[in-house]
py3Dmol code that shows the C-alpha trace and the ligand (Angstrom):
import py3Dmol

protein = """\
ATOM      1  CA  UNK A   1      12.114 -47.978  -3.497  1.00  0.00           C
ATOM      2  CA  UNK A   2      15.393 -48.103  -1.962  1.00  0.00           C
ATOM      3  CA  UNK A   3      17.662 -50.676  -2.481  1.00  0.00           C
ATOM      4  CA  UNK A   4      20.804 -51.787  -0.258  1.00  0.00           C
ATOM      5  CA  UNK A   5      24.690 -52.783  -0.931  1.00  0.00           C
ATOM      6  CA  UNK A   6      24.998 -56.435  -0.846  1.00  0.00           C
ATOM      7  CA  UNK A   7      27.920 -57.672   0.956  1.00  0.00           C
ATOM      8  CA  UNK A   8      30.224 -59.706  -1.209  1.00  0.00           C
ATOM      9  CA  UNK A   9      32.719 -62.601   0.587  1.00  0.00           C
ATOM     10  CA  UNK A  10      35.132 -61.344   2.355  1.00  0.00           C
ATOM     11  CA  UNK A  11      33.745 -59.082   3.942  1.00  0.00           C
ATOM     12  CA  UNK A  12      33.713 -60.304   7.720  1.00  0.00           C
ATOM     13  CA  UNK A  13      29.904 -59.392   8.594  1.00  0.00           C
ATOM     14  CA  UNK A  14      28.988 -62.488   6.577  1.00  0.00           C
ATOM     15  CA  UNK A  15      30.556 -64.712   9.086  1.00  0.00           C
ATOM     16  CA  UNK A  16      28.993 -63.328  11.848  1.00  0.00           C
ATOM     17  CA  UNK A  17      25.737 -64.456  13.694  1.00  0.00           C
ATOM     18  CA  UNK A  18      22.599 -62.534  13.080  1.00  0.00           C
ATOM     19  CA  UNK A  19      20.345 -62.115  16.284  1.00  0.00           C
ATOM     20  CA  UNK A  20      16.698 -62.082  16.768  1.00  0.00           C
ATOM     21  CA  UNK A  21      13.946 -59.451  15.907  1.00  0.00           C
ATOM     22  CA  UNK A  22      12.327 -58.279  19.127  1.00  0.00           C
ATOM     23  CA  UNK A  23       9.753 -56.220  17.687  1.00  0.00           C
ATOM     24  CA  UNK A  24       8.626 -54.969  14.585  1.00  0.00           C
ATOM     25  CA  UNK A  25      10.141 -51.218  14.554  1.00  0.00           C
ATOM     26  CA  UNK A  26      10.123 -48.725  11.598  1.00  0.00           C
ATOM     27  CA  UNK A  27      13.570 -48.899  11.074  1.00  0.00           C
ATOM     28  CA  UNK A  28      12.842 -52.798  10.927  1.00  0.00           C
ATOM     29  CA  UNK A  29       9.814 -52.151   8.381  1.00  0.00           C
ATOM     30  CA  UNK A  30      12.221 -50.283   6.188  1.00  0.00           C
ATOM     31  CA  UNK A  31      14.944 -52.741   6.285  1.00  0.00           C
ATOM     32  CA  UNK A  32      12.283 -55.656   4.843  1.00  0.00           C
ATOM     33  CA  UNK A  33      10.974 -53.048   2.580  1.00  0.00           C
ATOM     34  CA  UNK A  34      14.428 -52.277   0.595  1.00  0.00           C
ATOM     35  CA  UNK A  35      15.531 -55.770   1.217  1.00  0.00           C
ATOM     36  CA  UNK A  36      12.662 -57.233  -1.173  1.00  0.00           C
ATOM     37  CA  UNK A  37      13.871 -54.514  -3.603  1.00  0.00           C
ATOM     38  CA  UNK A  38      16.853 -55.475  -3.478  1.00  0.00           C
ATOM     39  CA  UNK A  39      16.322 -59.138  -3.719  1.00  0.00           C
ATOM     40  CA  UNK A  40      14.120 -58.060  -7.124  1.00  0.00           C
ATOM     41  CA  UNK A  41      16.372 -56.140  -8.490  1.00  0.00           C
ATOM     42  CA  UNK A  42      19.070 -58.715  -8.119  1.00  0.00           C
ATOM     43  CA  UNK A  43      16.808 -61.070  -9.759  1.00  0.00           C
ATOM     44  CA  UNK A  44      17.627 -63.587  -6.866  1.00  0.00           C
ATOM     45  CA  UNK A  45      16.020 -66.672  -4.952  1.00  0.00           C
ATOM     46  CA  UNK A  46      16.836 -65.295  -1.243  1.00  0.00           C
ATOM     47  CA  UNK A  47      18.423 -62.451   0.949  1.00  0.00           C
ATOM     48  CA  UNK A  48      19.450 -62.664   4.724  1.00  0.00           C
ATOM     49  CA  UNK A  49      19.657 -59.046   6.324  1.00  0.00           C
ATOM     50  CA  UNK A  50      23.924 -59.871   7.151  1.00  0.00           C
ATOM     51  CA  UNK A  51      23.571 -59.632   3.028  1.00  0.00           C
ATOM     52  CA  UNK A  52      23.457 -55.967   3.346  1.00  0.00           C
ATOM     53  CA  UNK A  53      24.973 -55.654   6.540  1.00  0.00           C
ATOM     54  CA  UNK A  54      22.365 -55.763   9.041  1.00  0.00           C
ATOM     55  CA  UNK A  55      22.743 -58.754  11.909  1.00  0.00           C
ATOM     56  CA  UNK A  56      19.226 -59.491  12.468  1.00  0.00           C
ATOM     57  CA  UNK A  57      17.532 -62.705  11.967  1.00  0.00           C
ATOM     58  CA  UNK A  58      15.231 -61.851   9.053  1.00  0.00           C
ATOM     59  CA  UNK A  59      15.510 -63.507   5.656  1.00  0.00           C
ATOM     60  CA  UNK A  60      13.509 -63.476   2.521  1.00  0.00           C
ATOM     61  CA  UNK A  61      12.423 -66.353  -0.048  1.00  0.00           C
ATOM     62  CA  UNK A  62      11.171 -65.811  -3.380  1.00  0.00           C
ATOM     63  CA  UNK A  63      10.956 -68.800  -5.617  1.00  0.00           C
ATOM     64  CA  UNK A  64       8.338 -68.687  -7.697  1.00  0.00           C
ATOM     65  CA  UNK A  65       9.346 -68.721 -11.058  1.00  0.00           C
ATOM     66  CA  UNK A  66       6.682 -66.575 -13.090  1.00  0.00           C
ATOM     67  CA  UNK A  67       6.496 -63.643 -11.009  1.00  0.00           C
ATOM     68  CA  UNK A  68       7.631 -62.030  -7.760  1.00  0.00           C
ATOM     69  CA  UNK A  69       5.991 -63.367  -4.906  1.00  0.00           C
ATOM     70  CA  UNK A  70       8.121 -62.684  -1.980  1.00  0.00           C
ATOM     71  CA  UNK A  71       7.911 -64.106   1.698  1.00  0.00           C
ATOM     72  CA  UNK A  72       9.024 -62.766   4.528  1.00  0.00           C
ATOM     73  CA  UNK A  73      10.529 -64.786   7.697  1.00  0.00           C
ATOM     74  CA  UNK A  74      11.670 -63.482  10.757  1.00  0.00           C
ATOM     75  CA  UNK A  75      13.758 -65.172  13.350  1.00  0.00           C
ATOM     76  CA  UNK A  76      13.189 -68.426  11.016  1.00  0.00           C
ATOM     77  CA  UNK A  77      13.803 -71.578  12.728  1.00  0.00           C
ATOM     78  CA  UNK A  78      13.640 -75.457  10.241  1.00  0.00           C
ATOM     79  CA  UNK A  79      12.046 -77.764  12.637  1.00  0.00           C
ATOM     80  CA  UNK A  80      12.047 -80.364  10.006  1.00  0.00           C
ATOM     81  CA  UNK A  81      13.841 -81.780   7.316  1.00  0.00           C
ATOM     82  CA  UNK A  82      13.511 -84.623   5.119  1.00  0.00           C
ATOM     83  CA  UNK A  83      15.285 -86.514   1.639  1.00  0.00           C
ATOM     84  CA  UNK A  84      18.069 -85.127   0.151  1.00  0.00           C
ATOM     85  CA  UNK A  85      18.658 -83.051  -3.431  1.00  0.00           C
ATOM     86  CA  UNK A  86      21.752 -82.595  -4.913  1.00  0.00           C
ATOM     87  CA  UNK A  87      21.849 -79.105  -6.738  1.00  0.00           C
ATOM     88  CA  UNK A  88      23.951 -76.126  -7.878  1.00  0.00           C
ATOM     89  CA  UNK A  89      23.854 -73.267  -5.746  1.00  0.00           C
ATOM     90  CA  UNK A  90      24.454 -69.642  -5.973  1.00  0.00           C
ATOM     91  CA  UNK A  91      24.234 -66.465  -4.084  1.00  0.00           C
ATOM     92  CA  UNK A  92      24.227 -63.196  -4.078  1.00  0.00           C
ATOM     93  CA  UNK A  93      27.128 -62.294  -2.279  1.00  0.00           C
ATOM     94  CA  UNK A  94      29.708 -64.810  -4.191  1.00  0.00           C
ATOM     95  CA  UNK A  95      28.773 -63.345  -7.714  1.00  0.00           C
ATOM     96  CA  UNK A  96      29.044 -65.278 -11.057  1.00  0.00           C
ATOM     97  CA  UNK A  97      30.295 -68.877  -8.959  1.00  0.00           C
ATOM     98  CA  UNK A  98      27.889 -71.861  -8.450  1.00  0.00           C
ATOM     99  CA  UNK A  99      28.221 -75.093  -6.488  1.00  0.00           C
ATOM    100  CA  UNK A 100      27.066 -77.927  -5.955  1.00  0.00           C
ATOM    101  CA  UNK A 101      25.742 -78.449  -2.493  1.00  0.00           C
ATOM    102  CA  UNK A 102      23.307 -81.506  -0.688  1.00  0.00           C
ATOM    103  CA  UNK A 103      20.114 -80.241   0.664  1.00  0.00           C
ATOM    104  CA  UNK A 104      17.090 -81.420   2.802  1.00  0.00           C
ATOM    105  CA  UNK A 105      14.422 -81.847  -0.180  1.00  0.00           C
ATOM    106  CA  UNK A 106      11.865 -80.487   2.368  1.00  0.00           C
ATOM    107  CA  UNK A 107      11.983 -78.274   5.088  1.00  0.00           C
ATOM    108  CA  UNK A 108       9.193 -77.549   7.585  1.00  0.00           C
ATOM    109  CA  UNK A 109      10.121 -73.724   8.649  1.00  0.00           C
ATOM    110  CA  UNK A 110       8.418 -71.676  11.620  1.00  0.00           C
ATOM    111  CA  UNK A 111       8.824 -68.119  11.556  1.00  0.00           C
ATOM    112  CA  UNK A 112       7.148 -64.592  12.619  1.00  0.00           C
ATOM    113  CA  UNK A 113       5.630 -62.645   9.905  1.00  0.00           C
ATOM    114  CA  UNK A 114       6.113 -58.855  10.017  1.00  0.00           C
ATOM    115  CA  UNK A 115       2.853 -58.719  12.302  1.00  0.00           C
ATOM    116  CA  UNK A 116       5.009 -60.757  14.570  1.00  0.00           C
ATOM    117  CA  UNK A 117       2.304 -63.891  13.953  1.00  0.00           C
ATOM    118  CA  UNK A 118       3.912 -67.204  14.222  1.00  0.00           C
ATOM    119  CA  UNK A 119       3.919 -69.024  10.959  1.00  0.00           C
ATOM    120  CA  UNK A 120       4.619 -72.363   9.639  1.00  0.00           C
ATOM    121  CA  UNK A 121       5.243 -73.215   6.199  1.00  0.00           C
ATOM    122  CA  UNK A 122       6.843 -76.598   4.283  1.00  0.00           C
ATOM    123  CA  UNK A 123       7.327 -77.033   0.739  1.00  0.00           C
ATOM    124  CA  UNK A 124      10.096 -78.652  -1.158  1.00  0.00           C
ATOM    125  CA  UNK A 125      12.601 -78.333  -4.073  1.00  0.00           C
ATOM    126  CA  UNK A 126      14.278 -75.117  -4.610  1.00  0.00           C
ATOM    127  CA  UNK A 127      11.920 -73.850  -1.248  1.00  0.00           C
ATOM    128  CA  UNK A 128      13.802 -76.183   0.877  1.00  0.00           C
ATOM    129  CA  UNK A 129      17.180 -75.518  -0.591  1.00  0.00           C
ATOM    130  CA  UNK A 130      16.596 -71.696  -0.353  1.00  0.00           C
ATOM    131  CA  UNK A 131      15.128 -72.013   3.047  1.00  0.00           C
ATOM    132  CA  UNK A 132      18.597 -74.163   4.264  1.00  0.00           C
ATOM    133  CA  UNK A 133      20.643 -71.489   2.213  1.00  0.00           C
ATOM    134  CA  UNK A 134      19.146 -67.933   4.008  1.00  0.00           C
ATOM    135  CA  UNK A 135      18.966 -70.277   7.370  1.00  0.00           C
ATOM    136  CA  UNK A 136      22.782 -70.520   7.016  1.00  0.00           C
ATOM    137  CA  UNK A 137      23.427 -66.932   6.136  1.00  0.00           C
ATOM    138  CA  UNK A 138      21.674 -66.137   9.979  1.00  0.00           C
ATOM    139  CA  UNK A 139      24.455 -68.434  11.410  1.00  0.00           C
ATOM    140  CA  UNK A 140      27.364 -66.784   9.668  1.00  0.00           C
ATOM    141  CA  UNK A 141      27.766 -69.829   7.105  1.00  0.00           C
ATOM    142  CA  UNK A 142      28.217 -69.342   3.354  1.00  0.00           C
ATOM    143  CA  UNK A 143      27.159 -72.360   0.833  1.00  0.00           C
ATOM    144  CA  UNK A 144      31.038 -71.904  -0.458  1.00  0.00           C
ATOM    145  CA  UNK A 145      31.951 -73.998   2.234  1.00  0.00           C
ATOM    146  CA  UNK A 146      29.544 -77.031   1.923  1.00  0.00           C
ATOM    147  CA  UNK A 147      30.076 -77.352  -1.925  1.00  0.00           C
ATOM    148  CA  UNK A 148      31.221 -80.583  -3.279  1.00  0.00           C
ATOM    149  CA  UNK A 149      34.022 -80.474  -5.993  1.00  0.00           C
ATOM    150  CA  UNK A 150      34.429 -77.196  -7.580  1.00  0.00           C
ATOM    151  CA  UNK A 151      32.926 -73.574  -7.043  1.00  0.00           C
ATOM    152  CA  UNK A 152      32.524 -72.855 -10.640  1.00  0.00           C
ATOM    153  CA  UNK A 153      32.206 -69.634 -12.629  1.00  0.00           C
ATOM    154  CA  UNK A 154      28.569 -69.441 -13.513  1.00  0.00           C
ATOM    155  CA  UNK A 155      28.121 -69.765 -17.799  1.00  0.00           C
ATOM    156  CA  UNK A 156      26.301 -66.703 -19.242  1.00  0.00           C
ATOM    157  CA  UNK A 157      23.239 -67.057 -20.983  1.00  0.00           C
ATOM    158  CA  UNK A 158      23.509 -66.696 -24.220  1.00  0.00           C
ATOM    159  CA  UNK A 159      20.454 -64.318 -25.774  1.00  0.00           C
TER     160      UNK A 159
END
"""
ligand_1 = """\
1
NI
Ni 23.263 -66.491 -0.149
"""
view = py3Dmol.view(width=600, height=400)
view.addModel(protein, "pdb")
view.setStyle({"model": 0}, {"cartoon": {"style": "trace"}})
view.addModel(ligand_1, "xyz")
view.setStyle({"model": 1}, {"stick": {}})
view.zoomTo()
view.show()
């Protein structure tokens, strides 16, 4: 298990554009290894590559609430979108703020998995919203910028 630094804003690699996988290499298989543990270990939703400084078009989704169950996409394109849902937001490279931001309420995706097989996959909810959210990291776009109102300091739980 190896896990990565993830890039916090300001640091100018998160504006940038990531660009597509061409093949599945071992340096790739690495990165997707120690990027899902480093998404688990940060207990988050999502993580694009530029999170921990790598410009390639690979992100990773994993919603389920119960237990870890993550996907992998690579060079992930939405070809659909439908509805809207109004939610707070967070990631892991703005720590402790939240937004609120507008999303699709379902997303059709297509993506390569890491046998470079095309896949498609739709779902909505928190899916959609994280699939828009890592979909935006690939172009260089944080949610900071499409919140409504406030960025807010996130409340900590109480035990
Ligand atoms: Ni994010």
């Amino acid at each position: 298990m190896a896990l990565r630094e993830i890039r916090t804003m300001g640091d100018p690699i998160l504006e940038k554009k990531s660009k597509p996988v061409t093949a599945i290499t071992e340096r790739i298989r690495e990165l997707i290894d120690d990027m899902v543990d480093t998404l688990v270990e940060a207990d988050g939703v999502g993580l694009a590559a530029v999170q921990v400084g790598v410009l390639k078009r690979i992100i990773i989704i994993d919603v389920d609430e119960d237990e870890s169950n993550p996907i992998v996409m690579i060079n992930p394109v939405i070809k659909e979108t439908s509805g809207e849902q109004d939610g707070y937001e967070g990631c892991l490279s703005v720590p402790g703020k939240t937004g609120m931001v507008t999303r699709p309420d379902h997303v059709v995706v297509e993506f390569m998995n890491e046998d470079m097989e095309p896949v498609t996959m739709e779902g909505d909810g928190i899916f959609a919203r994280c699939v828009c959210h890592e979909c935006d990291h690939l172009e260089g776009e944080l949610y900071v910028d499409k919140v409504e109102g406030e960025l807010r300091d996130v409340e900590k739980e109480e035990d």
